[in-house]
LUMVOSE-386111 format. One record per atom (N, C-alpha, C): x, y, z. Coordinates in steps of 0.05 Angstrom, whole numbers, padded with zeros to 5 digits, always signed. Example, Ala and Ser with C-alpha at 12.3 -4.5 7.8 and 13.67 -1.06 7.14 Angstrom:
2
+00264-00114+00156;+00246-00090+00156;+00264-00066+00156;+00257-00045+00142;+00273-00021+00143;+00258+00001+00157;
***
This chain:
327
+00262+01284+01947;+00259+01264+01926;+00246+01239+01938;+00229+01231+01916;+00215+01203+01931;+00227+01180+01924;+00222+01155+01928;+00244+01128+01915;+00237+01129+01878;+00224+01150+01875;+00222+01145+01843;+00237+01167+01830;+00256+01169+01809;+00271+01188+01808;+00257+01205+01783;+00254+01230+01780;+00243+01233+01761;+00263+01244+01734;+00261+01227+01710;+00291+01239+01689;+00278+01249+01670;+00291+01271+01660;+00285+01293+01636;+00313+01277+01616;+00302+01279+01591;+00318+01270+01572;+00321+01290+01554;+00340+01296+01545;+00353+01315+01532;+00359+01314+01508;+00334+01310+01482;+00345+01299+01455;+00334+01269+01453;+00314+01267+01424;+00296+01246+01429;+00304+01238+01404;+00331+01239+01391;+00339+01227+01359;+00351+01201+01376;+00364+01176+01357;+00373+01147+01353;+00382+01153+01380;+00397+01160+01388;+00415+01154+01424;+00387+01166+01437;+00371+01182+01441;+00351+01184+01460;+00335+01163+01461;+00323+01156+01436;+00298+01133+01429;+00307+01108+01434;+00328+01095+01421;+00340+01079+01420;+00360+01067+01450;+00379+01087+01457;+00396+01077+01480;+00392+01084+01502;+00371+01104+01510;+00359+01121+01533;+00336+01104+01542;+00321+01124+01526;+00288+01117+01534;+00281+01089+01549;+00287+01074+01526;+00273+01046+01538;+00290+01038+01561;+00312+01046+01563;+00326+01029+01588;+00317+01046+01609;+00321+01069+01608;+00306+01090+01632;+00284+01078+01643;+00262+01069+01625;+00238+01065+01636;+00238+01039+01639;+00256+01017+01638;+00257+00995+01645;+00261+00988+01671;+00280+01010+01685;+00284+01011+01721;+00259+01024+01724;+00248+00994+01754;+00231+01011+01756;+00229+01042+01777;+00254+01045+01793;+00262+01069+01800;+00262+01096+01797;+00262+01084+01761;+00258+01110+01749;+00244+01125+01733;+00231+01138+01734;+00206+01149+01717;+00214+01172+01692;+00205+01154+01673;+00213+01173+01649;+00189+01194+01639;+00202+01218+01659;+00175+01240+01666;+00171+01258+01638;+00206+01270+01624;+00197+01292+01612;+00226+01292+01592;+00225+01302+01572;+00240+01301+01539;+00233+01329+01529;+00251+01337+01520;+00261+01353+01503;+00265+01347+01470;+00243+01353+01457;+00240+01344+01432;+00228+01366+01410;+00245+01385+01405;+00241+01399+01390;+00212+01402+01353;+00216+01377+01343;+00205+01366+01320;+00182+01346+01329;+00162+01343+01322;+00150+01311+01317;+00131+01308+01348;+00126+01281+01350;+00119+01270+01373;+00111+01253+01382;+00139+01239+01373;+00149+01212+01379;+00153+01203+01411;+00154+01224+01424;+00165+01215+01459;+00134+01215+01465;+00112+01229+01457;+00086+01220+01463;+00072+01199+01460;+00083+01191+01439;+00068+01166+01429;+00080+01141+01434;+00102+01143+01447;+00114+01119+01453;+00112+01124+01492;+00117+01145+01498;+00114+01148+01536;+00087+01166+01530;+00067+01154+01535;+00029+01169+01546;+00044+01187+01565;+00035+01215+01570;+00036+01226+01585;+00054+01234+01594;+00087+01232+01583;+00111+01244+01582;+00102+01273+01581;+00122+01294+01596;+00119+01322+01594;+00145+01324+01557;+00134+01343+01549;+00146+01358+01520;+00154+01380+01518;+00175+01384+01530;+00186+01411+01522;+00209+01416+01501;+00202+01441+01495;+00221+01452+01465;+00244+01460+01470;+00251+01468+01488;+00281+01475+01494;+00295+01459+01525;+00320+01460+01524;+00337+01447+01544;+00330+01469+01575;+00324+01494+01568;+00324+01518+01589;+00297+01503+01605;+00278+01495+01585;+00244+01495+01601;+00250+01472+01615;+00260+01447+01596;+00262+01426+01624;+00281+01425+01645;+00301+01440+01651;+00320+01444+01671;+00306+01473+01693;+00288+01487+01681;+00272+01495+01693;+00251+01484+01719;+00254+01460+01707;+00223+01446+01713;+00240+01430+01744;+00230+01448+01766;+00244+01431+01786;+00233+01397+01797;+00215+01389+01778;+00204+01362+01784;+00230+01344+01781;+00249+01352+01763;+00262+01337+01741;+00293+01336+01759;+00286+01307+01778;+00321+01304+01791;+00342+01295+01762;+00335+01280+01744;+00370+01271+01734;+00355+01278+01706;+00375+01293+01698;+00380+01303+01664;+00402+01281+01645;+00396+01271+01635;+00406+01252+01612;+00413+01266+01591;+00440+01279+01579;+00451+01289+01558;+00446+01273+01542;+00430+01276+01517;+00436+01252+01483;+00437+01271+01463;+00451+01287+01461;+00452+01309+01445;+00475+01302+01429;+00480+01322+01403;+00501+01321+01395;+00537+01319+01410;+00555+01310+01407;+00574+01305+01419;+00590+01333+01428;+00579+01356+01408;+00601+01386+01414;+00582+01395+01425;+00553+01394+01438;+00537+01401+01463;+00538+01395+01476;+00553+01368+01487;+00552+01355+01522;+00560+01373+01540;+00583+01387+01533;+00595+01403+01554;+00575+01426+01558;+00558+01438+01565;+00546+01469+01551;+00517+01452+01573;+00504+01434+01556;+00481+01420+01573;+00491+01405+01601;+00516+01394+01601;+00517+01387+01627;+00525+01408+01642;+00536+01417+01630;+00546+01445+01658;+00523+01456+01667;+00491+01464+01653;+00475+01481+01648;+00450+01455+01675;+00447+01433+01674;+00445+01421+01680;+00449+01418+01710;+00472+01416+01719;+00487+01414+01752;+00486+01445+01758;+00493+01461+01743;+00481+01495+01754;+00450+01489+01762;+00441+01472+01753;+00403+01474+01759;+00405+01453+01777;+00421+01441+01792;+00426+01426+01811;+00406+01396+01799;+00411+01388+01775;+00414+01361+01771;+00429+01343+01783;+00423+01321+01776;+00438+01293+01774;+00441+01295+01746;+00467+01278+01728;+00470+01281+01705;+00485+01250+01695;+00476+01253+01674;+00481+01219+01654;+00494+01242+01629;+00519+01245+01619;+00527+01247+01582;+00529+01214+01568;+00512+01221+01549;+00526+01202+01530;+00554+01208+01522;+00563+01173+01515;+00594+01180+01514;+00599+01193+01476;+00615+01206+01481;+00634+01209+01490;+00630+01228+01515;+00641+01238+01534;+00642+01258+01552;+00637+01287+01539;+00661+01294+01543;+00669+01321+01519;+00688+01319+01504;+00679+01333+01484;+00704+01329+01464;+00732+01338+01479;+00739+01356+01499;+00764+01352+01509;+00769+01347+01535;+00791+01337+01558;+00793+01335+01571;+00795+01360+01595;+00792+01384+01577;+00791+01410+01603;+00767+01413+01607;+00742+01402+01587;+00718+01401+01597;+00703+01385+01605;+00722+01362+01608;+00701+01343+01624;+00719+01345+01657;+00734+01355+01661;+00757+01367+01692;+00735+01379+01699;+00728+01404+01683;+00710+01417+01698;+00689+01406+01708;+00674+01391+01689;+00648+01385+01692;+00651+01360+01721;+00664+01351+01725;+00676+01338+01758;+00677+01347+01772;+00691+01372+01771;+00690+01392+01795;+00667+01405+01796;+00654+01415+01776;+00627+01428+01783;+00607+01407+01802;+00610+01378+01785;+00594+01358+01805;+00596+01356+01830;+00624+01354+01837;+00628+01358+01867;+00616+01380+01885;+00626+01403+01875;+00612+01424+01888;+00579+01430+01888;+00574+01418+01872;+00539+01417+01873;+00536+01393+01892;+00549+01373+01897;+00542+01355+01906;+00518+01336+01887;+00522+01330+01862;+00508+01322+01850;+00527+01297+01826;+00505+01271+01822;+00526+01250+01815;+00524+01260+01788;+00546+01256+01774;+00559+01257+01747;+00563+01236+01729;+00560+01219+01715;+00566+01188+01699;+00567+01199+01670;+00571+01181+01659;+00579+01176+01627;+00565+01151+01624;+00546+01148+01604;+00540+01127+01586;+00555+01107+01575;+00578+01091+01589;+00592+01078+01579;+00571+01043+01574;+00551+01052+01569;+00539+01014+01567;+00554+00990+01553;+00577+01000+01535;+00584+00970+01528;+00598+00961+01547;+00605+00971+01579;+00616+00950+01592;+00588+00931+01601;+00575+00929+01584;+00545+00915+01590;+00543+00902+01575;+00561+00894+01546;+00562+00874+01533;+00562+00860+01545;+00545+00827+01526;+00554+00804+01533;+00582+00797+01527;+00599+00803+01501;+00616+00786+01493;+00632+00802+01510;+00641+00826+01522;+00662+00843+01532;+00658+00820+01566;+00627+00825+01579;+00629+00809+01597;+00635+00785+01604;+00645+00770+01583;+00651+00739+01575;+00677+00741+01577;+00685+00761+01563;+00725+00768+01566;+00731+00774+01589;+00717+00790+01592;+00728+00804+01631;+00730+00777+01642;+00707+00762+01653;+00709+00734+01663;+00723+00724+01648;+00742+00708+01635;+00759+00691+01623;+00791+00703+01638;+00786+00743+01639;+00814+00743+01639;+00808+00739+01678;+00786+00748+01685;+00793+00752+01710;+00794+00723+01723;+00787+00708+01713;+00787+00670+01718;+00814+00668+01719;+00827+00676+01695;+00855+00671+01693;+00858+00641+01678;+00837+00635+01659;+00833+00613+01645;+00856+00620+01620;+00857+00642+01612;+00878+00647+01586;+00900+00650+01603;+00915+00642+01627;+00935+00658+01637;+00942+00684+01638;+00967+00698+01638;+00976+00724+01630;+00967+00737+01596;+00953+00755+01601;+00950+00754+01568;+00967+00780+01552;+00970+00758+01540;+01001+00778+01513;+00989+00797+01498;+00977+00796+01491;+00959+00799+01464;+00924+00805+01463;+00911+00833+01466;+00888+00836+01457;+00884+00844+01438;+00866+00844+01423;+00847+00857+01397;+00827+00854+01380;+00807+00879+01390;+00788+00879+01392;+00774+00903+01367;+00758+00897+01353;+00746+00913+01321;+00715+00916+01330;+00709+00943+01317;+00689+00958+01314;+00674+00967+01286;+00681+00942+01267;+00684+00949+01248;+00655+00944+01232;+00653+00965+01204;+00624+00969+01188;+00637+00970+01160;+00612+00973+01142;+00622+00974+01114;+00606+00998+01109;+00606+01019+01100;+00591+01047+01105;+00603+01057+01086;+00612+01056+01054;+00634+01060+01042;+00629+01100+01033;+00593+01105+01038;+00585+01131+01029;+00584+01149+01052;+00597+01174+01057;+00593+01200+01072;+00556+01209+01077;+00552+01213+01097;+00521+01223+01101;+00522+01248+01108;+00524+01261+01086;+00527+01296+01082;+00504+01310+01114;+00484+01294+01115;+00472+01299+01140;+00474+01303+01168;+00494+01282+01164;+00502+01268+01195;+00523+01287+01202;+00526+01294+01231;+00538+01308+01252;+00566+01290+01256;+00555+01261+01257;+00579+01252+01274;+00602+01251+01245;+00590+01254+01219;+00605+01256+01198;+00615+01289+01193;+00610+01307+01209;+00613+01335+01190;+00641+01348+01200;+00658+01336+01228;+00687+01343+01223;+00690+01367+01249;+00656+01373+01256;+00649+01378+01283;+00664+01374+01304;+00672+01387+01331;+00689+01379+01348;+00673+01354+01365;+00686+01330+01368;+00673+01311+01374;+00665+01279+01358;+00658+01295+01320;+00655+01278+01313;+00668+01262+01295;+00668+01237+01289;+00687+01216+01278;+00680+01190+01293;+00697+01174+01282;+00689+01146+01297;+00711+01138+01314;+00725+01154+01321;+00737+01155+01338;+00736+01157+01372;+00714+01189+01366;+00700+01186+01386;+00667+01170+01389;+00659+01169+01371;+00638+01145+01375;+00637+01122+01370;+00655+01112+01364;+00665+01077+01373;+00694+01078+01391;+00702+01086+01381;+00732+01094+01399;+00733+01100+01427;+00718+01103+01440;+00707+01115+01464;+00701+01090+01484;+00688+01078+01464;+00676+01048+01485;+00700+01018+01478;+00712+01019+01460;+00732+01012+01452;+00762+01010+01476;+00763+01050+01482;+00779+01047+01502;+00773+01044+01527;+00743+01054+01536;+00739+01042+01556;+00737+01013+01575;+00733+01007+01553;+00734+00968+01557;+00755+00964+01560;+00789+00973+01543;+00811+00957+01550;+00825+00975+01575;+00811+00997+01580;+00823+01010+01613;+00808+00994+01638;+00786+00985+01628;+00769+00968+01657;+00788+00940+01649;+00793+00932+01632;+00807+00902+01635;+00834+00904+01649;+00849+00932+01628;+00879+00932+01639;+00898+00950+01653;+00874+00978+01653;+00885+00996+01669;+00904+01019+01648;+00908+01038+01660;+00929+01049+01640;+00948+01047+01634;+00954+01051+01607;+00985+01042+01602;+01001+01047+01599;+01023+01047+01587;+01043+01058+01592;+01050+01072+01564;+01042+01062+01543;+01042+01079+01522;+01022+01076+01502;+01015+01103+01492;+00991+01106+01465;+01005+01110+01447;+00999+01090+01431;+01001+01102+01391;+00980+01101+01388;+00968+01114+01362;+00948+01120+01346;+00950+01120+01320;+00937+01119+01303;+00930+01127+01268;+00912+01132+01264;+00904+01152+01246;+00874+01160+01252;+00875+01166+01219;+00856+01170+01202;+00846+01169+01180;+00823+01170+01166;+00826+01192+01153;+00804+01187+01132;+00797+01182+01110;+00782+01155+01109;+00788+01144+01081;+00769+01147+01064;+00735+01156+01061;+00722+01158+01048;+00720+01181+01032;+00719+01190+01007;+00724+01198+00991;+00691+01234+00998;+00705+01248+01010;+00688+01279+01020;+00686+01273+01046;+00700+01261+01060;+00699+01252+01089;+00716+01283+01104;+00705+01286+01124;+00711+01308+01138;+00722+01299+01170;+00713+01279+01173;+00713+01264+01204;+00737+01234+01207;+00746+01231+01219;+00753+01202+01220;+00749+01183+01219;+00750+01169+01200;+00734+01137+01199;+00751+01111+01194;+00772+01114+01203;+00785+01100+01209;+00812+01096+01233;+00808+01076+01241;+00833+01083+01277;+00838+01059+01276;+00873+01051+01298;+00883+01040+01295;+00895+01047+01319;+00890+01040+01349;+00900+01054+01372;+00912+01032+01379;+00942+01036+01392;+00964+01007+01413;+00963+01018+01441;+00956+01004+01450;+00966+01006+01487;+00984+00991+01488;+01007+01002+01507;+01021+00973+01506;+01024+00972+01545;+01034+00955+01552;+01033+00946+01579;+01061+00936+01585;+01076+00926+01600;+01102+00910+01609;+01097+00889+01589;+01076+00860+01587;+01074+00842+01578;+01052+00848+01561;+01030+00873+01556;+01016+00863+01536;+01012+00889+01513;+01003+00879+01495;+01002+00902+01467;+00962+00894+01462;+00955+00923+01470;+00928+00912+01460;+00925+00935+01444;+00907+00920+01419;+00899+00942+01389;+00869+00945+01387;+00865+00968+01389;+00833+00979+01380;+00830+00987+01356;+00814+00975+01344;+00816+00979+01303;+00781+00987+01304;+00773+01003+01285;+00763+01004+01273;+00751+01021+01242;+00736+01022+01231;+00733+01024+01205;+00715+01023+01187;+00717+01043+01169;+00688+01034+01146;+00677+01015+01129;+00710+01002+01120;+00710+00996+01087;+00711+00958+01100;+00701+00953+01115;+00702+00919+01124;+00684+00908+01112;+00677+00895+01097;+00657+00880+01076;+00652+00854+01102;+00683+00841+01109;+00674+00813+01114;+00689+00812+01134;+00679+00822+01167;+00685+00823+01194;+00703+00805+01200;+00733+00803+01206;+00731+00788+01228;+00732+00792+01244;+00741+00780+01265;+00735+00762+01302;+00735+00800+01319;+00715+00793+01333;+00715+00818+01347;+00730+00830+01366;+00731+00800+01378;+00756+00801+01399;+00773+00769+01399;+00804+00786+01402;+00828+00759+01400;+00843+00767+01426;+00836+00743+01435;+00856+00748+01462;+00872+00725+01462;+00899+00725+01468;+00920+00709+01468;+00936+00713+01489;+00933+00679+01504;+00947+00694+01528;+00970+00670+01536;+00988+00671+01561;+01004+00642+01564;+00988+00614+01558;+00961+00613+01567;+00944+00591+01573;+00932+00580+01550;+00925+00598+01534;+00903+00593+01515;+00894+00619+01497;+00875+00613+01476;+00870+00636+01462;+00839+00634+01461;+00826+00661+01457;+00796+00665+01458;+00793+00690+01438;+00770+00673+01410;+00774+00685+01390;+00736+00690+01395;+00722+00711+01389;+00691+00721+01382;+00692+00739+01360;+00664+00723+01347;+00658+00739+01324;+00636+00746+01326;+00612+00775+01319;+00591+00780+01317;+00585+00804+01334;+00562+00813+01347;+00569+00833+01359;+00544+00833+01382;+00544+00841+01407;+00521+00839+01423;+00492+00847+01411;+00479+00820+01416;+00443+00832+01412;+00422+00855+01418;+00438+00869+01436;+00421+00893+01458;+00410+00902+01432;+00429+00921+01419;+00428+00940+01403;+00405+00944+01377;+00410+00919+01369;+00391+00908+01345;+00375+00891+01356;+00358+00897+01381;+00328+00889+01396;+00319+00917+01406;+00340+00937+01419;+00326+00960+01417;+00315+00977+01399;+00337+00974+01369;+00322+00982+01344;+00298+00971+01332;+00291+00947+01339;+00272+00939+01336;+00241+00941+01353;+00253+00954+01374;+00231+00967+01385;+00225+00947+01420;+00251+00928+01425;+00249+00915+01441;+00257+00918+01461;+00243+00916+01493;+00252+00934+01514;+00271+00902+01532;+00287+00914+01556;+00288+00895+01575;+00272+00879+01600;+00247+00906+01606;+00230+00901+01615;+00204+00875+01605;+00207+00872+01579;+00190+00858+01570;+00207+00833+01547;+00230+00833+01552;+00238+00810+01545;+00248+00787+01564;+00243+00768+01569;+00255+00740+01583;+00281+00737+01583;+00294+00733+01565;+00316+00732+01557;+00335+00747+01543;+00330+00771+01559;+00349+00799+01540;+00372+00791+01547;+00389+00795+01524;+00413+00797+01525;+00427+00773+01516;+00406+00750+01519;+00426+00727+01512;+00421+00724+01477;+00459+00714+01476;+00464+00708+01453;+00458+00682+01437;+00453+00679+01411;+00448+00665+01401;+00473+00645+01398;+00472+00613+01401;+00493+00593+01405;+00505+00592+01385;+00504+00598+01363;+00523+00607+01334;+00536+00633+01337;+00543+00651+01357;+00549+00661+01360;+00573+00668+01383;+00570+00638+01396;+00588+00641+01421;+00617+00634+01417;+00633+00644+01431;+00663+00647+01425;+00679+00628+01432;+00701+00615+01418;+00718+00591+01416;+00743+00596+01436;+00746+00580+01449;+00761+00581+01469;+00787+00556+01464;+00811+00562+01472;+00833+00538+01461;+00846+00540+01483;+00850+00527+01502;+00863+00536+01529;+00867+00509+01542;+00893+00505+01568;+00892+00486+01587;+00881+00490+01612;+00858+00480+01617;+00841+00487+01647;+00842+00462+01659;+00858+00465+01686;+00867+00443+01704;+00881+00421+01689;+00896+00423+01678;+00913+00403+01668;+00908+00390+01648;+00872+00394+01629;+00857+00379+01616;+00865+00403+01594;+00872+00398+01558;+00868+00416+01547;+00836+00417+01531;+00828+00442+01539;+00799+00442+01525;+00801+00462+01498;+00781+00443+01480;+00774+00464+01455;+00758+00460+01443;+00734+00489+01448;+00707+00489+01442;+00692+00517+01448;+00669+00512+01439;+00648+00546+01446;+00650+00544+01470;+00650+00567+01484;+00635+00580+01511;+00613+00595+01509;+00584+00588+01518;+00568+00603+01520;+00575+00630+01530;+00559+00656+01521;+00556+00687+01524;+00546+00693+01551;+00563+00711+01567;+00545+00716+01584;+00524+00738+01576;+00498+00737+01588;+00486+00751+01576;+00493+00791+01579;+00484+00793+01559;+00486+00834+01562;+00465+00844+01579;+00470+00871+01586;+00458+00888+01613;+00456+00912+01610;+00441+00926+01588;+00447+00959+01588;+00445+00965+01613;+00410+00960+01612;+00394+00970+01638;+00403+00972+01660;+00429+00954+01665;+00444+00956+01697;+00458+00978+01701;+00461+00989+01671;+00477+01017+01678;+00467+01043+01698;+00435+01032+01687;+00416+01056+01693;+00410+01044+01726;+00405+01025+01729;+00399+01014+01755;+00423+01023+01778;+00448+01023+01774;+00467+01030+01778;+00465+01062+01781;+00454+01072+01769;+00457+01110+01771;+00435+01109+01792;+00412+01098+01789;+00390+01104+01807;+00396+01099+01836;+00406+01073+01838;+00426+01065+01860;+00444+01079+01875;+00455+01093+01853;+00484+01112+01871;+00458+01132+01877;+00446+01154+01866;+00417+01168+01869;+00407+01168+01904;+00396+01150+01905;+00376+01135+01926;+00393+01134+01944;+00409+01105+01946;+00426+01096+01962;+00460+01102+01967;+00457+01121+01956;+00495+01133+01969;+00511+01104+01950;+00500+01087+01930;+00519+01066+01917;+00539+01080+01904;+00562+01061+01900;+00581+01071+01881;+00579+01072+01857;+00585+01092+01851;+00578+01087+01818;+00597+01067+01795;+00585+01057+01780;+00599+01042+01762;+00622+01055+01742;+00605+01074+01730;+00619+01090+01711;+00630+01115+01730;+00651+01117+01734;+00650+01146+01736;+00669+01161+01726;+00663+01196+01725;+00667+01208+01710;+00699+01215+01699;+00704+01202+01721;+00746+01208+01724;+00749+01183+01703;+00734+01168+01699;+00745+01146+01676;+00741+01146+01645;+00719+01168+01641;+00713+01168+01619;+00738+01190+01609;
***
């Protein structure tokens, strides 16, 4: 392998085009050589000179191709990644992992024995607002905190007879596709806990999948709740943290997302990731003896570091950020 890594993408629908592609080709480490795109030809016209193949077999064939990027449906991750590290890849799943936990065990152990790195797409620890909380708690500006809770919430009140992540499929629901990054964020803040409740629900009327949750962690001193949901007309606060010191309330939701759908890369923005100042989160706390209360600017968001980070562990023996024992 040369310092340029070459990645095959696996699936060129909204998570390929959208949360892949552009960040892939934003490191410049990594070369976004070849896609798997069954329909259309859209990965041509957006990457000149991308390779196009029709099935997952031709580009795992293709020994040019060090790291395979899963963006496939959620009840294929397991099946392509395994298929994948048998062809002695490097491998990226979008999250969720697998729909169960005997198949993402395996898919660790297979990594190991290939000697090949393994990750999960967890990018919202690349939020700005999540990275604004981490610093606050890890400052220790809120003191001990009692109290998290944090929403994922939409107003979506109609079923999309189309959609996969709606059809009840193993994998799909919003459970596992918001739910996923939801819990990942409060295991990197707090670790595991000591006890799970859940509620899970379906409230839209021919709904087959879950679209609504309501998960408690609880801790010695803290109770944190992961909500989210269809039927929210009028959001609130995204995240409420309450702690001995002070409280830190955010409303709105990181910019990455809705600049990549618009067709906007990191490579070619100045200021990716930063949030707009109507947007920054209120802080009520005693810092050094002074009580303060007011906005805190966002730190800014980072998909791309996820990917810089895989290339990294890749190249240089780095540690990986995500890894696969956490997802």
């Amino acid at each position: 392998m040369t310092d340029k890594i070459n990645v095959g993408l696996l699936g060129y629908g909204f998570a390929g085009q959208v949360f892949h592609a552009p960040l892939i080709n934003a490191v410049p480490s990594l070369n976004m050589y070849a896609v798997v795109e069954r329909h259309g030809d859209k990965a041509v016209r957006h990457y000149p000179g991308i390779r196009v193949y029709k099935s997952s077999q031709e580009l795992l064939q293709d020994r040019t191709v060090d790291l395979v990027v899963v963006a496939t449906p959620n009840s294929s991750h397991f099946e392509l990644a395994r298929e994948a590290l048998m062809a002695d890849k490097h491998v990226v799943v979008d999250k969720p992992f697998t729909p169960t936990a005997t198949e993402a065990r395996s898919l660790i152990e297979l990594a190991q024995r290939q000697g090949r790195i393994l990750s999960v797409y967890q990018n919202r620890r690349w939020d700005g607002d999540f990275r604004t909380v981490q610093a606050l708690i890890k400052g220790g500006i809120l003191g001990e905190i009692l109290e998290y809770e944090v929403h994922y919430d939409r107003f979506r009140a109609e079923v999309n007879p189309e959609a996969w992540r709606e059809s009840g499929e193993p994998g799909s629901g919003i459970l596992f596709d918001l739910g996923s990054h939801l819990i990942d964020q409060a295991l990197v803040l707090f670790g595991q806990p000591d006890t799970v409740t859940a509620d899970l629900r379906v409230q839209r009327e021919g709904g087959k999948a879950v679209d609504n949750f309501e998960i408690i962690l609880t801790y010695p001193e803290l109770k944190a709740t992961l909500k989210a949901g269809m039927f929210v007309r009028e959001p609130g606060p995204r995240f409420t943290l309450q702690g001995r010191k002070g409280s830190f309330l955010k409303y709105g939701f990181d910019p990455q997302e809705d600049a990549l759908k618009a067709g906007q890369t990191p490579d070619a923005v100045s200021a990716w990731g930063v949030e707009a100042k109507t947007q920054w989160g209120k802080l009520n706390a005693e810092i050094s003896g002074v009580h303060f209360v007011g906005f805190i600017e966002t730190l800014p968001g980072s998909y791309q570091a996820f990917y810089e980070n895989v290339s990294d562990a890749i190249l240089h023996g780095r540690e990986l950020r995500v890894k696969p024992e956490e997802a």
